[in-house]
PDBQT receptor file of N, H, CA, C and O in Angstrom, charges set to zero:
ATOM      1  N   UNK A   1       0.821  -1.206   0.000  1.00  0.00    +0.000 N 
ATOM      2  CA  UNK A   1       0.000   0.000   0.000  1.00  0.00    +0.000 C 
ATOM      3  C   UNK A   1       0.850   1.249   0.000  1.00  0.00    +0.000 C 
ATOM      4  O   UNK A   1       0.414   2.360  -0.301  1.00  0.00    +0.000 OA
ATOM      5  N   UNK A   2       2.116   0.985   0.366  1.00  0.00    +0.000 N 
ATOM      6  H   UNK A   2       2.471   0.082   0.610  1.00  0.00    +0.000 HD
ATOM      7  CA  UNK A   2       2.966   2.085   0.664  1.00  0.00    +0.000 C 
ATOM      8  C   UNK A   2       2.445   3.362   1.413  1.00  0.00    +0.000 C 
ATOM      9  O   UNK A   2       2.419   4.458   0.854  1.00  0.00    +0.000 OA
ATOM     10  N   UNK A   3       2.105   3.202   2.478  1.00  0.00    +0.000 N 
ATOM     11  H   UNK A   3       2.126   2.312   2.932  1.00  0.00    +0.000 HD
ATOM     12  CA  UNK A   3       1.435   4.300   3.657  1.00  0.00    +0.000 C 
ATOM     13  C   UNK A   3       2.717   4.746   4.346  1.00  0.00    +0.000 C 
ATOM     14  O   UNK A   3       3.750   4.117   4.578  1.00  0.00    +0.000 OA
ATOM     15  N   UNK A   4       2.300   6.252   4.663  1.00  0.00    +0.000 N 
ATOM     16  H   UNK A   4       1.460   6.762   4.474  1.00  0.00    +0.000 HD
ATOM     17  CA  UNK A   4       3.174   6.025   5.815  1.00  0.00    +0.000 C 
ATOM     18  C   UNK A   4       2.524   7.188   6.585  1.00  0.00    +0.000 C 
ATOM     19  O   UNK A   4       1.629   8.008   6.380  1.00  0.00    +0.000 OA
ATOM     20  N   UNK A   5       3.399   6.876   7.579  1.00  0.00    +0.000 N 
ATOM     21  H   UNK A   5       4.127   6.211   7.746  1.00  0.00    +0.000 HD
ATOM     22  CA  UNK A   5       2.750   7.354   9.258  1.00  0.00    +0.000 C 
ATOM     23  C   UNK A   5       3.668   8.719   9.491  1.00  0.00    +0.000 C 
ATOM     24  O   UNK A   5       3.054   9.615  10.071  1.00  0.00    +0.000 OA
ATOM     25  N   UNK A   6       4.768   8.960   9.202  1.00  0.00    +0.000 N 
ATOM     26  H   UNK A   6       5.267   8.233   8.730  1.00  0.00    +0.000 HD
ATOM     27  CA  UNK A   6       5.738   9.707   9.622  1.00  0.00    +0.000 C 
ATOM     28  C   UNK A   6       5.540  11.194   8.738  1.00  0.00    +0.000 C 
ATOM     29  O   UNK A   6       5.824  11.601   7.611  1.00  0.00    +0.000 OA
ATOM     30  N   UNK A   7       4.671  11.895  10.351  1.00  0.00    +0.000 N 
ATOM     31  H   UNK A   7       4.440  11.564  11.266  1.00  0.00    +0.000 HD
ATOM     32  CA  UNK A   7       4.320  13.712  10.143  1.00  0.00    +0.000 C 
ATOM     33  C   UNK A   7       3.388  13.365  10.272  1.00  0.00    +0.000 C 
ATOM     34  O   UNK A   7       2.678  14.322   9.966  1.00  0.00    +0.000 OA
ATOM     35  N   UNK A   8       2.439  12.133  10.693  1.00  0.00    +0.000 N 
ATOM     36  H   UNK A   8       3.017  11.355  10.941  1.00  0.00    +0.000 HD
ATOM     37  CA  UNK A   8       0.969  12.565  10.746  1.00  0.00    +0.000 C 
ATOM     38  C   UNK A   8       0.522  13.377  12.160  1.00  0.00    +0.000 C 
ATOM     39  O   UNK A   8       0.944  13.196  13.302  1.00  0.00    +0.000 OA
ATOM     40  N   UNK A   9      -0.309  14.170  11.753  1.00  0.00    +0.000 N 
ATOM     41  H   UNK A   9      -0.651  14.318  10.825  1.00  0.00    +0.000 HD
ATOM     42  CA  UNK A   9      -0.716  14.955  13.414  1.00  0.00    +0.000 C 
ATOM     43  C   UNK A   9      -1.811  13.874  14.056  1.00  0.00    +0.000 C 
ATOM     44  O   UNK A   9      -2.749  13.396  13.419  1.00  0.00    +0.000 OA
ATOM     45  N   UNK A  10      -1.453  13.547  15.646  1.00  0.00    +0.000 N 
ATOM     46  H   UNK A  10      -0.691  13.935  16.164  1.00  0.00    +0.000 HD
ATOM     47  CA  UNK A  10      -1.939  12.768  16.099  1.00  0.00    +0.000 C 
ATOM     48  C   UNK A  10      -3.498  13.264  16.505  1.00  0.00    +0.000 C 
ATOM     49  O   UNK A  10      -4.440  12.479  16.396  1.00  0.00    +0.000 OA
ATOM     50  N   UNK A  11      -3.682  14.696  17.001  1.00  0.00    +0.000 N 
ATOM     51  H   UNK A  11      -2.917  15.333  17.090  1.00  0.00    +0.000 HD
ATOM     52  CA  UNK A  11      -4.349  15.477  16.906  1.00  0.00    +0.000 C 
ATOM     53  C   UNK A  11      -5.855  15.314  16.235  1.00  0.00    +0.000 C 
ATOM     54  O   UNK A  11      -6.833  15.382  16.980  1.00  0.00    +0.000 OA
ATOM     55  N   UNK A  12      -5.967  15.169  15.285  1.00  0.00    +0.000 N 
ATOM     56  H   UNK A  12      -5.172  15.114  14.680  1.00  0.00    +0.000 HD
ATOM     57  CA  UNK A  12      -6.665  14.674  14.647  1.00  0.00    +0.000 C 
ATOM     58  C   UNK A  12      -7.454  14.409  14.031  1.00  0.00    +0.000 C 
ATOM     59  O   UNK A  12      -8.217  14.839  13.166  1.00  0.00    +0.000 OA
ATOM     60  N   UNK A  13      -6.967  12.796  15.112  1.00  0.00    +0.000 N 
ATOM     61  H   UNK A  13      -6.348  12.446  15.815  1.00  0.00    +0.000 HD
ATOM     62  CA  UNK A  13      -8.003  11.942  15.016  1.00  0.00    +0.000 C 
ATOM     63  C   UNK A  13      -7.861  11.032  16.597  1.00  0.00    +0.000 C 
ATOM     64  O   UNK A  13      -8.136   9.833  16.634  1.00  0.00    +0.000 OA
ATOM     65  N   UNK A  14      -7.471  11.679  17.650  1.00  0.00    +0.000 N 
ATOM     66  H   UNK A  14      -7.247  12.653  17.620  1.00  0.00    +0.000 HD
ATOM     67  CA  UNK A  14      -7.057  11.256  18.955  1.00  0.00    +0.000 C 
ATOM     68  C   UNK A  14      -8.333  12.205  19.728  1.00  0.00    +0.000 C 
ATOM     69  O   UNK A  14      -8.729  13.254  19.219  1.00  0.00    +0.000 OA
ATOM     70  N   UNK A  15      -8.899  11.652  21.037  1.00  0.00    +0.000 N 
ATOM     71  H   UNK A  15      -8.578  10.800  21.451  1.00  0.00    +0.000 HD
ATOM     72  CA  UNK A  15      -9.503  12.589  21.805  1.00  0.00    +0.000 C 
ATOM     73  C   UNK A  15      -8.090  13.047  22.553  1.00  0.00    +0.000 C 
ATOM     74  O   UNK A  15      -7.129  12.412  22.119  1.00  0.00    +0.000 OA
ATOM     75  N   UNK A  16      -7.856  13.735  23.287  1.00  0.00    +0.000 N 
ATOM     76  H   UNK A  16      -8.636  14.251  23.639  1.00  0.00    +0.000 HD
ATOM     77  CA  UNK A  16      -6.983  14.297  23.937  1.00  0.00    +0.000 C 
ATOM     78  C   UNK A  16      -7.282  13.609  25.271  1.00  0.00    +0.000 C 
ATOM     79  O   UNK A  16      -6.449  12.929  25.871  1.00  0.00    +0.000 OA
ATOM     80  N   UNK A  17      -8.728  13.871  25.758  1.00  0.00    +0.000 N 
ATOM     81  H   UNK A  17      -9.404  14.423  25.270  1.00  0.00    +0.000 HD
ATOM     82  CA  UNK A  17      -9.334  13.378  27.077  1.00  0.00    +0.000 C 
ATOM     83  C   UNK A  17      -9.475  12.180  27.302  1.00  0.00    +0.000 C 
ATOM     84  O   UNK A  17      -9.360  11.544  28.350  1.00  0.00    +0.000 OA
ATOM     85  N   UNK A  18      -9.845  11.739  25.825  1.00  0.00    +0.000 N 
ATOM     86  H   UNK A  18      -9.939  12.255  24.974  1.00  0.00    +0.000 HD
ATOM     87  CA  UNK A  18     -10.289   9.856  26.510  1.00  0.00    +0.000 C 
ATOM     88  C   UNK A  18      -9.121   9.029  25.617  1.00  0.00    +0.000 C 
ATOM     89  O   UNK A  18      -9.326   7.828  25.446  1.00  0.00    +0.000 OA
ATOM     90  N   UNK A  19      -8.360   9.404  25.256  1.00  0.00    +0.000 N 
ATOM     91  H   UNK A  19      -8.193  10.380  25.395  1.00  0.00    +0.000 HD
ATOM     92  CA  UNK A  19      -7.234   8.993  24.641  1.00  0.00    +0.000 C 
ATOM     93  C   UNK A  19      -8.043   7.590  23.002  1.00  0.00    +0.000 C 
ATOM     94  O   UNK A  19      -7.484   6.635  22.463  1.00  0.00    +0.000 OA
ATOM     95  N   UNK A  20      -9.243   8.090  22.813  1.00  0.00    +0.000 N 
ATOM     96  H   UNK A  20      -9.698   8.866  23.250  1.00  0.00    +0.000 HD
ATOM     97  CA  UNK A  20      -9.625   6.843  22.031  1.00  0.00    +0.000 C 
ATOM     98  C   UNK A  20      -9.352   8.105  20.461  1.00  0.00    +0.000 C 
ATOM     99  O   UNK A  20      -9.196   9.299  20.208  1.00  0.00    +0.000 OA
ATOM    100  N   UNK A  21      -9.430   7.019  19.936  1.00  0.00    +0.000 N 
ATOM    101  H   UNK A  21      -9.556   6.048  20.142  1.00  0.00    +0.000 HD
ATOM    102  CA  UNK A  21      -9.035   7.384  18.257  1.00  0.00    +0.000 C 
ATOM    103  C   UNK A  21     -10.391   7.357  17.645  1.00  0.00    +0.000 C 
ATOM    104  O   UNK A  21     -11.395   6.689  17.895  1.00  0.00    +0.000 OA
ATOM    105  N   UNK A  22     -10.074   8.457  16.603  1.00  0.00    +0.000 N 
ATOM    106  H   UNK A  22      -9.259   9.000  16.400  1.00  0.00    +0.000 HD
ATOM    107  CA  UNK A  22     -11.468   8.633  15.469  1.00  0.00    +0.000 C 
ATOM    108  C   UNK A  22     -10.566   7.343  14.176  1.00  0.00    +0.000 C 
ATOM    109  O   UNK A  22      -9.475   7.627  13.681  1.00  0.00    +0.000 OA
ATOM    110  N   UNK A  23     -11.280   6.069  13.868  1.00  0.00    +0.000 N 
ATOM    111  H   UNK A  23     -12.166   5.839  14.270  1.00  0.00    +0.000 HD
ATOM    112  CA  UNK A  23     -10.684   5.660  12.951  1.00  0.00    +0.000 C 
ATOM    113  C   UNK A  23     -11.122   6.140  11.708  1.00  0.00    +0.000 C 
ATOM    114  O   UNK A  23     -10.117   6.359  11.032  1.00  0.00    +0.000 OA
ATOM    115  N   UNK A  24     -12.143   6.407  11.086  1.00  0.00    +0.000 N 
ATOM    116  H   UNK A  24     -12.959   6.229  11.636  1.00  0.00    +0.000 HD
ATOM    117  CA  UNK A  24     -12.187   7.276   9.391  1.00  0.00    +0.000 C 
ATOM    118  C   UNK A  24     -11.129   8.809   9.586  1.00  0.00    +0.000 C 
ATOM    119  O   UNK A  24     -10.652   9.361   8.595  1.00  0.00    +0.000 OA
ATOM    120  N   UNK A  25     -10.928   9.253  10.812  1.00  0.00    +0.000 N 
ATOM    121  H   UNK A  25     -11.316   8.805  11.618  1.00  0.00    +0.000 HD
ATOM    122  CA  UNK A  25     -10.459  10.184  10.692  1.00  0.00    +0.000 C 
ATOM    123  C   UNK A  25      -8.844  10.248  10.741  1.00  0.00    +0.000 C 
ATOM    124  O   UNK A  25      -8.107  11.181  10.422  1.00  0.00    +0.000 OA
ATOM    125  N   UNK A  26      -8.418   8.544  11.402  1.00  0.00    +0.000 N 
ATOM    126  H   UNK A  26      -9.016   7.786  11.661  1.00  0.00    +0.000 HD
ATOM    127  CA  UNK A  26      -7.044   8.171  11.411  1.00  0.00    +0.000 C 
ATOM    128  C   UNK A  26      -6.668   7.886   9.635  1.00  0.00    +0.000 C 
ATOM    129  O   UNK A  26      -5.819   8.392   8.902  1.00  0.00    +0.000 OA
ATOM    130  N   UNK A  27      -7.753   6.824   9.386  1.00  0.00    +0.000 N 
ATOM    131  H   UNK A  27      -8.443   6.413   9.982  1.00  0.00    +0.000 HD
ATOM    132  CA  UNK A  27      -7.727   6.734   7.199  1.00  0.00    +0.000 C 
ATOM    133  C   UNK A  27      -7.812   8.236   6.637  1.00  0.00    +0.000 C 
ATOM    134  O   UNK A  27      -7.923   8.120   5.417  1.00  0.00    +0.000 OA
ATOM    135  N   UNK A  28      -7.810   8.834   6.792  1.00  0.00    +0.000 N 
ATOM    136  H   UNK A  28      -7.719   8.928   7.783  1.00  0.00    +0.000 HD
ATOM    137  CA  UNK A  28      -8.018  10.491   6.176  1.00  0.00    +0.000 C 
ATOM    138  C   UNK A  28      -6.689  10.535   6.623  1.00  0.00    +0.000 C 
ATOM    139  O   UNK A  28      -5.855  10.217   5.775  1.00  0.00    +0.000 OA
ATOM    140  N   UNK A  29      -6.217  10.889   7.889  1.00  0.00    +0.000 N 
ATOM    141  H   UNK A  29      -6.894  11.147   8.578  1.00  0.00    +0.000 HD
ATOM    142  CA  UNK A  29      -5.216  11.667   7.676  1.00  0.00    +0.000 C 
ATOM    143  C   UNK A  29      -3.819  10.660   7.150  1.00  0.00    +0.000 C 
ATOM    144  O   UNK A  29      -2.862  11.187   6.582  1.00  0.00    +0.000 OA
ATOM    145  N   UNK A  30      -3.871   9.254   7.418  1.00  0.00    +0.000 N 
ATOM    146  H   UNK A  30      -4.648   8.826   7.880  1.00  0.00    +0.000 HD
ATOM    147  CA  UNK A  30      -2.855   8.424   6.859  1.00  0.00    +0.000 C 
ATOM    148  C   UNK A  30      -2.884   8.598   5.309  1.00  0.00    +0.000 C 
ATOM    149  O   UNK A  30      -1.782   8.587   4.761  1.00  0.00    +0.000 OA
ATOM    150  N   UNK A  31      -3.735   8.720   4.705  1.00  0.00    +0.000 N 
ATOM    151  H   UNK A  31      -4.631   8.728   5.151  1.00  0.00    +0.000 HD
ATOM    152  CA  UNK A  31      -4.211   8.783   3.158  1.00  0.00    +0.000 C 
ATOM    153  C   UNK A  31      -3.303  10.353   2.673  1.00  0.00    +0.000 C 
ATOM    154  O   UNK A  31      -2.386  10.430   1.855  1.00  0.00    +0.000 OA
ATOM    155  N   UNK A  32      -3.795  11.248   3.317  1.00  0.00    +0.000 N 
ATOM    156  H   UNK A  32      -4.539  11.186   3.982  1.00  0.00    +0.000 HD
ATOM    157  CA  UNK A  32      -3.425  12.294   2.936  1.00  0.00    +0.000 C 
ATOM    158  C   UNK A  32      -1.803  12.672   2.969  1.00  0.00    +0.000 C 
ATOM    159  O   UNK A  32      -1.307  13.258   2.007  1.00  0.00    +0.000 OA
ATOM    160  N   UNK A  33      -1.017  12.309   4.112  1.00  0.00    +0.000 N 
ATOM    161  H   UNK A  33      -1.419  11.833   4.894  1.00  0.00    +0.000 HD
ATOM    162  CA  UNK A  33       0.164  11.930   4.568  1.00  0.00    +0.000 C 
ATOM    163  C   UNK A  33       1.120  11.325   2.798  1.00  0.00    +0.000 C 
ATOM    164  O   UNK A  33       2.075  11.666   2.100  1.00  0.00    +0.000 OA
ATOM    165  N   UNK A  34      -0.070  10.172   2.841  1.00  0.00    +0.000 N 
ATOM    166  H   UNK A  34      -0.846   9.895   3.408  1.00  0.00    +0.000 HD
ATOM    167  CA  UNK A  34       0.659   9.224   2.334  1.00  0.00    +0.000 C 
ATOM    168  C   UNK A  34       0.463   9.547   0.776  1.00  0.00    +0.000 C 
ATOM    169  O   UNK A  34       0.910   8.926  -0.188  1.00  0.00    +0.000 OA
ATOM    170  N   UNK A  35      -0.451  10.864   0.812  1.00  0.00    +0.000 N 
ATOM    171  H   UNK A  35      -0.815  11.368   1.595  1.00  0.00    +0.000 HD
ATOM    172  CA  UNK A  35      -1.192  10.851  -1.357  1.00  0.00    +0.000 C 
ATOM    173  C   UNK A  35      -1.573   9.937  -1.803  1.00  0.00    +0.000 C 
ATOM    174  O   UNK A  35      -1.448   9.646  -2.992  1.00  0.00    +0.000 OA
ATOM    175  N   UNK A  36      -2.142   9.250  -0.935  1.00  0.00    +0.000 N 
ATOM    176  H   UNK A  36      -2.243   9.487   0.031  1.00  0.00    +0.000 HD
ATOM    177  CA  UNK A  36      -2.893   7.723  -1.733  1.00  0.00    +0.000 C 
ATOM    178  C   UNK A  36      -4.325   7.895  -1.638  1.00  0.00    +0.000 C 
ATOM    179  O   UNK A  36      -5.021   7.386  -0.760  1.00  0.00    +0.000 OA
ATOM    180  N   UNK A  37      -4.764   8.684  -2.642  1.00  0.00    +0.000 N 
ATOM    181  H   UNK A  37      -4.199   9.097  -3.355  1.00  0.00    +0.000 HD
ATOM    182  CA  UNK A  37      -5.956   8.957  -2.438  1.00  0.00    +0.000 C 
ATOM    183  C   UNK A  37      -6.802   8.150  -2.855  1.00  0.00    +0.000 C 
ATOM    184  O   UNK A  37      -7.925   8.038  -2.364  1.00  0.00    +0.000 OA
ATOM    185  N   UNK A  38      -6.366   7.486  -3.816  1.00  0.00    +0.000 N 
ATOM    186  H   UNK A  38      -5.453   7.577  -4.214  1.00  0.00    +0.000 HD
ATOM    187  CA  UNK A  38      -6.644   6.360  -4.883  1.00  0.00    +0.000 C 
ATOM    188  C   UNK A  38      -7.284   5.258  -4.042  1.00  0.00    +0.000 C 
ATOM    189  O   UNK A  38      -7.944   4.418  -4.654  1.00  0.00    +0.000 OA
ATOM    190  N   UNK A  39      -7.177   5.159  -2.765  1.00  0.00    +0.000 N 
ATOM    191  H   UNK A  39      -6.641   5.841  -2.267  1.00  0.00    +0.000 HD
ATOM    192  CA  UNK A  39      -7.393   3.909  -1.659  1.00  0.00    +0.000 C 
ATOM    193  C   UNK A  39      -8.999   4.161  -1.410  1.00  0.00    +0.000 C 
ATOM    194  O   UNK A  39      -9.534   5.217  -1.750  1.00  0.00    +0.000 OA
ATOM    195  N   UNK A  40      -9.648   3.181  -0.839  1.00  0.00    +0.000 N 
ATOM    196  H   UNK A  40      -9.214   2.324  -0.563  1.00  0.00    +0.000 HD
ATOM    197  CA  UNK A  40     -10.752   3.226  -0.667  1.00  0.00    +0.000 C 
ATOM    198  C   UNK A  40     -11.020   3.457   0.869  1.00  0.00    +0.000 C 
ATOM    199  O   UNK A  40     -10.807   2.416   1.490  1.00  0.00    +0.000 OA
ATOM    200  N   UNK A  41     -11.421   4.503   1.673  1.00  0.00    +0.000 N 
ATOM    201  H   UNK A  41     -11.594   5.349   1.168  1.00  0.00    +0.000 HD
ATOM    202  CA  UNK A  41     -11.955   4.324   2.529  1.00  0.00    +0.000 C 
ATOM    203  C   UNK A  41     -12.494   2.946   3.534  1.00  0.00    +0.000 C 
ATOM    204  O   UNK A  41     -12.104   2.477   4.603  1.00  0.00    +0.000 OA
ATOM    205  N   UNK A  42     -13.495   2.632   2.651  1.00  0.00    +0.000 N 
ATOM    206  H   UNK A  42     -13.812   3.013   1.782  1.00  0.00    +0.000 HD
ATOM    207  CA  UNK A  42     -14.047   1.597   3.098  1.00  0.00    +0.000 C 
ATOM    208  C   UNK A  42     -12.891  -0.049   3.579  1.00  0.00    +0.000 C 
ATOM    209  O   UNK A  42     -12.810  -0.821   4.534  1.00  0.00    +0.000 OA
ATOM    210  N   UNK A  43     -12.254   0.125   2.327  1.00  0.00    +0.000 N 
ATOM    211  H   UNK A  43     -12.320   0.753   1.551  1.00  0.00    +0.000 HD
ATOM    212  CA  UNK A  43     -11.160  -0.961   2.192  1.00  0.00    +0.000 C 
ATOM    213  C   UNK A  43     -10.210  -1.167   3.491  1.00  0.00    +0.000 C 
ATOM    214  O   UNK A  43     -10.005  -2.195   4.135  1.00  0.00    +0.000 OA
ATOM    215  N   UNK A  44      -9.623   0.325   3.691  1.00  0.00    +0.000 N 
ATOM    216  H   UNK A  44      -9.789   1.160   3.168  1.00  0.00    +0.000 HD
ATOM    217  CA  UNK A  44      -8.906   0.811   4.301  1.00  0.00    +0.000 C 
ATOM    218  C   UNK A  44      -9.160   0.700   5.991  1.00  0.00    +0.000 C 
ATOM    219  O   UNK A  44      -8.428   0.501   6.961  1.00  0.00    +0.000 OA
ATOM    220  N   UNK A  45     -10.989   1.003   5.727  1.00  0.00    +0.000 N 
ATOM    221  H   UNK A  45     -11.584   1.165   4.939  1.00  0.00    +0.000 HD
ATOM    222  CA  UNK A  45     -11.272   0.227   7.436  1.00  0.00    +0.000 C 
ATOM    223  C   UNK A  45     -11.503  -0.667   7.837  1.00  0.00    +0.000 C 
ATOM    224  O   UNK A  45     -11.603  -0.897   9.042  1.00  0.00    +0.000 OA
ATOM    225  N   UNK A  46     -11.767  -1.987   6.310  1.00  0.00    +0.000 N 
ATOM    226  H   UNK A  46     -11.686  -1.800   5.331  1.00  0.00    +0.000 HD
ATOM    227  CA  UNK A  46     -12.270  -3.130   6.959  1.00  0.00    +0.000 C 
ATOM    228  C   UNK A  46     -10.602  -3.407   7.445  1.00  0.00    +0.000 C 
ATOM    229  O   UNK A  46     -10.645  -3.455   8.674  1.00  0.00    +0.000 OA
ATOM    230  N   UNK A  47      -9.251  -3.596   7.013  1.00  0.00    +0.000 N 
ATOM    231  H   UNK A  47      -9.216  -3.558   6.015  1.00  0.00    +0.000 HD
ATOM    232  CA  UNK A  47      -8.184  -4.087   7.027  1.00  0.00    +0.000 C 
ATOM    233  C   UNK A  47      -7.599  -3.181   8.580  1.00  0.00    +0.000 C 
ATOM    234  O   UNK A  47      -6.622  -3.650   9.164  1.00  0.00    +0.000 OA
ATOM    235  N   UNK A  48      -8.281  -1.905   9.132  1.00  0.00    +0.000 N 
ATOM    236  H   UNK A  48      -9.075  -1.524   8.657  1.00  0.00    +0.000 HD
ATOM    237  CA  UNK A  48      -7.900  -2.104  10.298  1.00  0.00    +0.000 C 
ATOM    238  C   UNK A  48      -8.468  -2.409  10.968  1.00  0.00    +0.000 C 
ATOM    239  O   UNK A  48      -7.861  -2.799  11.966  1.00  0.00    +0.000 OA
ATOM    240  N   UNK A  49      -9.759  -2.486  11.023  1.00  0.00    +0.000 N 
ATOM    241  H   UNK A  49     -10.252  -2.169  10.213  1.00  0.00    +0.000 HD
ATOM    242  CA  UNK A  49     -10.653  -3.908  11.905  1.00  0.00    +0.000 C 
ATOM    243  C   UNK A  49      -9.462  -4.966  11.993  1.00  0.00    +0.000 C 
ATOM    244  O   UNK A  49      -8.615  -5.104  12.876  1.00  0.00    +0.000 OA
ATOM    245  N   UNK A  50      -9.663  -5.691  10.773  1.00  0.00    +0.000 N 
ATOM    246  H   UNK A  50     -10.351  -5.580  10.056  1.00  0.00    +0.000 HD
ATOM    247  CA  UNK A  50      -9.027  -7.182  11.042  1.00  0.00    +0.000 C 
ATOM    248  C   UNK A  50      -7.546  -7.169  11.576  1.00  0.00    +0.000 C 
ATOM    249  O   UNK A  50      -7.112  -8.245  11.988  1.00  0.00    +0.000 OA
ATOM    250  N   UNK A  51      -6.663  -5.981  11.615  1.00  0.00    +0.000 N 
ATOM    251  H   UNK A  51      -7.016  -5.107  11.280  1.00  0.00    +0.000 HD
ATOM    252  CA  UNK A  51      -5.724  -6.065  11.993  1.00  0.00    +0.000 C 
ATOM    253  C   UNK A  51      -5.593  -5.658  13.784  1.00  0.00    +0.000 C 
ATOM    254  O   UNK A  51      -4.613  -5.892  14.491  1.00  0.00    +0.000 OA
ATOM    255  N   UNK A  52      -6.967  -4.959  14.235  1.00  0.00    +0.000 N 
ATOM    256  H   UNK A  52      -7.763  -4.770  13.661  1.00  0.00    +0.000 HD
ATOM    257  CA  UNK A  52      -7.198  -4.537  15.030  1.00  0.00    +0.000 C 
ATOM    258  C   UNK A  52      -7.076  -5.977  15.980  1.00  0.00    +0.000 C 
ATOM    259  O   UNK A  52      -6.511  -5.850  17.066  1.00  0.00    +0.000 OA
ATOM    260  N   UNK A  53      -7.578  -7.301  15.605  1.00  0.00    +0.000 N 
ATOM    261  H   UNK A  53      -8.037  -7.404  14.723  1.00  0.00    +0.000 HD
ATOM    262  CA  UNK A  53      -7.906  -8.436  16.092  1.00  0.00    +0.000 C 
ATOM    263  C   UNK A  53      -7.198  -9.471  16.744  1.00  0.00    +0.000 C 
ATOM    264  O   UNK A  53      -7.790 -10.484  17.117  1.00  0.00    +0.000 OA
TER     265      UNK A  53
């Protein structure tokens, strides 16, 4: 997929308070990071579900 993580603002897609993550909003900003716009959303969240597991 060639993603990458390095400069993403954690910001976000992090609550600050409850420390939980926005995940469409973690795929947005990894996507954007990465110019892979070409990726599917959807795709992109089932594969961190399953990696989530």
């Amino acid at each position: 997929m060639n993603l990458t993580f390095e400069g993403i603002t954690f910001s976000k897609f992090i609550d600050e308070k409850t420390w939980q993550f926005n995940e469409v909003k973690l795929i947005q900003e990894v996507k954007n990071k990465s110019q892979a716009f070409y990726l599917k959303d959807e795709d992109l969240e089932k594969r961190l579900i399953t990696e989530k597991k």
